[in-house]
N, C-alpha and C positions, 0 to 999 in steps of 0.2 A: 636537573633536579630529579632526584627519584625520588616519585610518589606511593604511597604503601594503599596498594589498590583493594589491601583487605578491612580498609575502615569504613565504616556504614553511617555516619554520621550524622543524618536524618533518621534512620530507625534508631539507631542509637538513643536520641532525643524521645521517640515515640516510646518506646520501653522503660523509658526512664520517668516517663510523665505519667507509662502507667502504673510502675510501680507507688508511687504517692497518692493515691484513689481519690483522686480529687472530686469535689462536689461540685457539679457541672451545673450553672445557670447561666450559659452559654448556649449558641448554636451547635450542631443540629437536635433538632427536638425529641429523639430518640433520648437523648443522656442515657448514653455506653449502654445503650440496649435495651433499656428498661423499656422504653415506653412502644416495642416494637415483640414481644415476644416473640411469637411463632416466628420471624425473625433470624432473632437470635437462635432461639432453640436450633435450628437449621442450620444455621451457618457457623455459631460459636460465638460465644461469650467477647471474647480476645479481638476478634477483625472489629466487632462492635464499638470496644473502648477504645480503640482507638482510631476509629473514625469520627475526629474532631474536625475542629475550625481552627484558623491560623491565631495564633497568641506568641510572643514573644520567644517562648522558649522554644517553639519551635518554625520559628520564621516565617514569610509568608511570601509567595509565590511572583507576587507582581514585584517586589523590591527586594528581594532576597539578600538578607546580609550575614546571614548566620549560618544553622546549619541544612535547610534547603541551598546557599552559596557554595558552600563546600562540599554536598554531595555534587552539583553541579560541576564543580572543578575537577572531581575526581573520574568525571565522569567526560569531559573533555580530555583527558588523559587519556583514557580508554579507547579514546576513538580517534586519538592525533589531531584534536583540532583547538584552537584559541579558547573556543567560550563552549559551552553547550547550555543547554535550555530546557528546564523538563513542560514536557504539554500534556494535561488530562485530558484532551477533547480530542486524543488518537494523533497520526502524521498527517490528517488530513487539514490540520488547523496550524501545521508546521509548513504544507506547503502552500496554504493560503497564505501565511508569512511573509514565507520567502519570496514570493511573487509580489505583494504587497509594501516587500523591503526593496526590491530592485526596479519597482516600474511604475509610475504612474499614469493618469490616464492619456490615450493615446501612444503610449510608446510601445514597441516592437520586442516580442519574445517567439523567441525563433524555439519549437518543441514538437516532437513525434503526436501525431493524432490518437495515438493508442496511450494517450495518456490517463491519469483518476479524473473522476467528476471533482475531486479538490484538485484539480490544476485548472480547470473552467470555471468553476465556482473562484478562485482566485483572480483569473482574468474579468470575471466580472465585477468583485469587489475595487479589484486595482483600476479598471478601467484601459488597461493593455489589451493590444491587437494582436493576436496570437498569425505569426508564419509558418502554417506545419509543413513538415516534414514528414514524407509518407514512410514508414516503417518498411523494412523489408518482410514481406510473406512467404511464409513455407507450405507452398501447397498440398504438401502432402499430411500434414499436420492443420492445415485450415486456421495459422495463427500467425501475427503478427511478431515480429522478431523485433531482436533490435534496428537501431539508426544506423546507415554507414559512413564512415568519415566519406567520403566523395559527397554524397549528399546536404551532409551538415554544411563541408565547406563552400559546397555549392551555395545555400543559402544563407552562410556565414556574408558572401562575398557578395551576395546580393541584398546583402541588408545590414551594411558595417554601421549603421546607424541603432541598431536592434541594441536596448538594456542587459537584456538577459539570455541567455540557453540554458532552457531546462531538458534533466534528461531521466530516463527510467535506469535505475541500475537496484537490480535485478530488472528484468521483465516478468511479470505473475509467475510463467512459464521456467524463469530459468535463464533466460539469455541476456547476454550482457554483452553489449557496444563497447568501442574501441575507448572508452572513458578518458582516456588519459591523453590522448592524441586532438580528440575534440579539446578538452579544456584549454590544452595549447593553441588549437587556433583561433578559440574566443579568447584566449587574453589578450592575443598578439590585437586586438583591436580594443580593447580593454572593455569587452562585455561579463558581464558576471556567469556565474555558472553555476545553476541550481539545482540540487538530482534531488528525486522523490529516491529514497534507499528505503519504502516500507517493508520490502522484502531483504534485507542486504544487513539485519543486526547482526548477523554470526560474521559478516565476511570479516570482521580486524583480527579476528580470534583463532585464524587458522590459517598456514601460507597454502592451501591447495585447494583452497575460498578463492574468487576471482577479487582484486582487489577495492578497497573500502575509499567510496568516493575523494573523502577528506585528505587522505595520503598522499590521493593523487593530485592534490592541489585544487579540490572545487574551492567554492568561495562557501558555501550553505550544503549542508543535504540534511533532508526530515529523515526520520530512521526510529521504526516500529519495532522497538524491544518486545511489546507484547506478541509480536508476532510469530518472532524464532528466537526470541531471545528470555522469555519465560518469566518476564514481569503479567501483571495483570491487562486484561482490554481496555483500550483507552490509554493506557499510557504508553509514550513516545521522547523523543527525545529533539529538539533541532539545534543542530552543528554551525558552528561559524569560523571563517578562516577571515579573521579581522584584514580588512585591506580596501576592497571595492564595498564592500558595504559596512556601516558604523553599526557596533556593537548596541548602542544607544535608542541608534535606527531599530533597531530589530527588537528591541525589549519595548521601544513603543508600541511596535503594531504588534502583537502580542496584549497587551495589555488594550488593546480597544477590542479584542473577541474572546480572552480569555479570562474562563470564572475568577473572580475573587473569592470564590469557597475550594479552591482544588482539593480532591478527596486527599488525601493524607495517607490512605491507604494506596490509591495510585503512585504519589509519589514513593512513598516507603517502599513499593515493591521493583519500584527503578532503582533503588540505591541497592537493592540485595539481588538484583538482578546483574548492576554491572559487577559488585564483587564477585558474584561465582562465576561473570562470563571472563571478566580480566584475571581473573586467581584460577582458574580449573579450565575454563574454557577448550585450550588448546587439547586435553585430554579427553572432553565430553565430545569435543568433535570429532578427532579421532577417528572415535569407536563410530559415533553417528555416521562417517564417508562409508566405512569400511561395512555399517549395516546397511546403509540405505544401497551400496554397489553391490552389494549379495540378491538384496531385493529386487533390483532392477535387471538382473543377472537371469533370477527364477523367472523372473515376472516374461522376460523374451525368448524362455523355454516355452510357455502357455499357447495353444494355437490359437491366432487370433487377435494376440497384446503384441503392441509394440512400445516399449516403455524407452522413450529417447531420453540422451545426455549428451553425454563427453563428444560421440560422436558430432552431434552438429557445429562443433567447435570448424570455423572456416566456412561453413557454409553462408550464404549473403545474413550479414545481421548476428553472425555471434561470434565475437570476437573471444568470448570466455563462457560456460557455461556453471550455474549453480546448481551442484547435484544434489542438495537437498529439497529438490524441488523434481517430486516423482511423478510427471508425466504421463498416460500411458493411453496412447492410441488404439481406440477400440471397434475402426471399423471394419478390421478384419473379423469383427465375429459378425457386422451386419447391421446392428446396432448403433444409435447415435450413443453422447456421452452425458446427454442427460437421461437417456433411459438409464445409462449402467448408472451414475448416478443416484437415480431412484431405489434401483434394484439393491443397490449394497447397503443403502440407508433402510428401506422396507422388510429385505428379506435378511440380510446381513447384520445390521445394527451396528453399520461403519458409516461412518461421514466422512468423506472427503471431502477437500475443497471446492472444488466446484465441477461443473460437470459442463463441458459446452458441443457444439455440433459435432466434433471427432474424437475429444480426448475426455479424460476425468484428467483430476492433478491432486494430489497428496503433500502434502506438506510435510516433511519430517524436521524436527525438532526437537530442542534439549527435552524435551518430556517422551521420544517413542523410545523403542528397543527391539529387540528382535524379535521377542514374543507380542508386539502391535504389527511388527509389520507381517508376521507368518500370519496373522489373522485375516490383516488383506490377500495374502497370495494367495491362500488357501480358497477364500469366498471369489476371485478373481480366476483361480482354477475351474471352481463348480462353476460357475456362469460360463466358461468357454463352455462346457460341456452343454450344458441349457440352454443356449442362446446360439452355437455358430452355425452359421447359415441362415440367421434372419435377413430377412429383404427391407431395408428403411430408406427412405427417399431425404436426402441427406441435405436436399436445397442448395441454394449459393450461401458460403461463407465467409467468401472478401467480399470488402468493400473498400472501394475507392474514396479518397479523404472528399467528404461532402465541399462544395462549392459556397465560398464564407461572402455575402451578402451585406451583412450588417454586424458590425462587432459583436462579442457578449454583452456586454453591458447596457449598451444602445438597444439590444432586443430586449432582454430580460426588463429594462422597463418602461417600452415603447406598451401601446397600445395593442391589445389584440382580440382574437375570437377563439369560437371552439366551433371545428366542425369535424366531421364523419376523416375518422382515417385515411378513407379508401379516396377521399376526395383531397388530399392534400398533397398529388403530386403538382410541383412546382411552387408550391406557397412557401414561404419562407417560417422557422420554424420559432415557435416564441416560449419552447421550454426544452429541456434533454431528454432523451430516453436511453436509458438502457439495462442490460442483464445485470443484476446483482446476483454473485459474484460474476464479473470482477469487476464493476461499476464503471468501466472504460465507458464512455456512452456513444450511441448509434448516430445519433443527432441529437446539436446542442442549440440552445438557442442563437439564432442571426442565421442558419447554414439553410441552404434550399433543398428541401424533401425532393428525393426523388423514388421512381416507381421500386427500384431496386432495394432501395429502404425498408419504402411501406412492404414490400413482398420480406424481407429478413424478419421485421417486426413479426409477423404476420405467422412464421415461420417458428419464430422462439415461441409465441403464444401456444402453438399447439404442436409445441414439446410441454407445456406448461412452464413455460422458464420464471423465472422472479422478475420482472419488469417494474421499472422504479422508477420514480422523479415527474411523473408526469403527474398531474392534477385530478385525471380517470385514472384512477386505480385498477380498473379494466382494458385501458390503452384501446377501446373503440373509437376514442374522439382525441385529436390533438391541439393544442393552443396554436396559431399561428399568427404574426403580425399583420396587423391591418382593420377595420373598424367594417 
């Protein structure tokens, strides 16, 4: 059946409800702006009125049978798979889901430790016993790669009893596992197969993208339009390939963490998101390979930058790589990558994505062009000049997958204390910590702290890194189990 991927059927609905000016004694308490000025004034009249509440005409989220149903559809098209699912609460509430679809408490999900704080936050809510799998490392780069098949099937085969395999595709970075080869060998024991794709919205839309999990036959993948795909924040999208898990299944647990108020403007911007990615896409990407490989081209003329890709394709852990995803190794100027970092946001008035112990990473997306990314190479130029030959003490940046003591679940709401940081080697941990961006975390709750940790921790602090999830806001004191 061809589908006409240029109908917007949810905005459609919203345009049309605002064309009739209707008198709003309804939720939310704004009515279309009024009661919000300064506001509106800022933002516009238009995003206002139509940031409504669900009423018939234009559907509603948790039962969808109209035209939230049919963007839905349209939008499962897009992306080769049975069902799709729109979520305002980002992919982090897609791959709470998906973990929550496949596993209940006690059972076994076999997943790389370099995964989101929503894939631990999932094994807590599910009650699963996560089997990690230690990520391949690039020492030279100071980062976590992808999984490799030898491994996975190593722990395939030692746990054919395991619900699920979840996997990263993309990795923050860029690097993508052998996807297609792993799904094969979890079905052959008929485990389901779950990817976090928050990085991975552009991959259906171009064939020199590494391929788009669904394709390859997952069962589920969450997948963050807002991310490269040029909907708004917070909105996402989650995939289902009807078979190991019920469609049914999955619209239920959904509906136990998902608002009954979904912004309408979230949704509406998923539906005009996937028409220009499924109608234009292959064109806007194009251009996008062909800028961002010019980019990365200048960027390893600069003394001092090393901006990886294509090449690390083969090396342990990447099976394919995502080149919109601009990397660039900075300690050939001496520098960690949260100074440079700093440096581009303070003195430059560029934001990158994040900045960690060796690299910055950039994001390129249906919104840059060549005249954003010459503004990075440019300010990336002036800093070699300014900065090569500084001396930074650059610390340890592997770590080995902490030692899992008590599941998640069972720690997050066991019994515990707080004491002094510096005192918590070998205590077992009773909360997560870690850098935001990229919310991977250090230690999660159940795992046993050790010195190597608290010295990492210890380490981010004074880069000033963004340190999250823990209860001190300050990360001096830690939770740990026991009375």
């Amino acid at each position: 059946m061809i589908v006409n991927q240029n109908r917007t059927p949810l905005f459609d609905a919203l345009k049309e409800y605002n064309k009739k000016n209707i008198v709003p004694f309804d939720v939310p308490g704004h009515k279309h702006g009024v009661g919000i000025p300064e506001l509106t004034e800022f933002i516009g009249s238009k995003a206002l009125e139509i940031d409504v509440n669900s009423m018939k005409c234009l559907d509603n989220i948790s039962n969808p049978i109209g035209v939230i149903k049919e963007s839905e559809e349209l939008m499962a098209g897009a992306y080769s798979s049975d069902y799709a699912f729109f979520l305002v609460n980002g992919t982090s509430s897609g791959v709470q889901a998906m973990i929550m679809s496949a596993c209940s408490t006690g059972d076994k999900i076999i997943m790389p430790r370099n995964a989101h704080k929503s894939a631990i936050n999932g094994l807590i809510l599910s009650g699963a016993v996560p089997v990690y799998v230690q990520p391949e490392i690039n020492d030279r780069l100071g980062i976590a790669m992808g999984v490799s098949v030898e491994n996975m099937k190593k722990a395939i085969a030692e746990n054919t009893d395991a619900k699920a395999v979840f996997l990263i595709n993309p990795t923050y970075y860029g690097a993508v596992s052998n996807i297609k080869e792993i799904i094969k060998l979890a079905h052959r024991y008929g485990i389901t197969v779950l990817v976090d794709e928050a990085h991975g919205a552009h991959f259906s839309f171009h064939n020199e993208f590494p391929q788009e999990a669904m394709e390859l036959g997952a069962d589920m993948a969450a997948v963050s339009l807002h991310k490269t795909g040029g909907s708004l924040t917070q909105s996402s999208v989650l995939l289902l390939n009807e078979g190991l898990i019920d469609r049914n299944t999955v619209k239920t647990v959904l509906n136990l963490t998902q608002t009954t108020s979904a912004s309408y403007l979230l949704m509406g911007s998923l539906d005009i998101a996937r028409k220009m990615l499924a109608t234009k896409g292959y064109k806007m990407f194009s251009k996008i390979l062909d800028t961002t490989r010019e980019a990365r081209c200048e960027i390893n003329k600069i003394n001092g930058l090393y901006a990886f890709g294509k090449e690390l394709v083969g090396n342990p852990g990447v099976f394919d790589f995502d080149e919109t995803k601009l990397g660039v190794n900075v300690t050939g100027l001496g520098i960690t990558g949260f100074k440079a970092y700093d440096i581009l946001r303070d003195e430059y008035h560029i934001q990158v994505e994040l900045g960690d112990v060796y690299n910055i990473l950039a994001i390129v997306s249906v919104g840059d062009s060549e005249k954003s990314l010459s503004v990075l190479i440019d300010a990336l130029k002036d800093i070699s000049l300014k900065y090569r030959g500084s001396k930074m003490n650059f610390g340890n940046v592997t770590l080995e997958n902490p030692e899992i003591i008590v599941s998640p679940r069972n720690a997050f709401y066991a019994r515990k204390r707080i004491i002094d940081l510096d005192e918590s080697v070998g205590e077992i941990s009773g909360e997560s910590i870690m850098a935001y961006p990229p919310g991977i975390p250090i230690v999660t709750p159940g795992e046993k702290i050790s010195k190597e940790i608290i010295n990492y921790i210890k380490f981010l602090k004074s880069q000033h890194s963004m340190l999250t999830d823990t209860e001190d806001p300050y990360v001096e004191h830690i939770k740990v189990l026991g009375v």
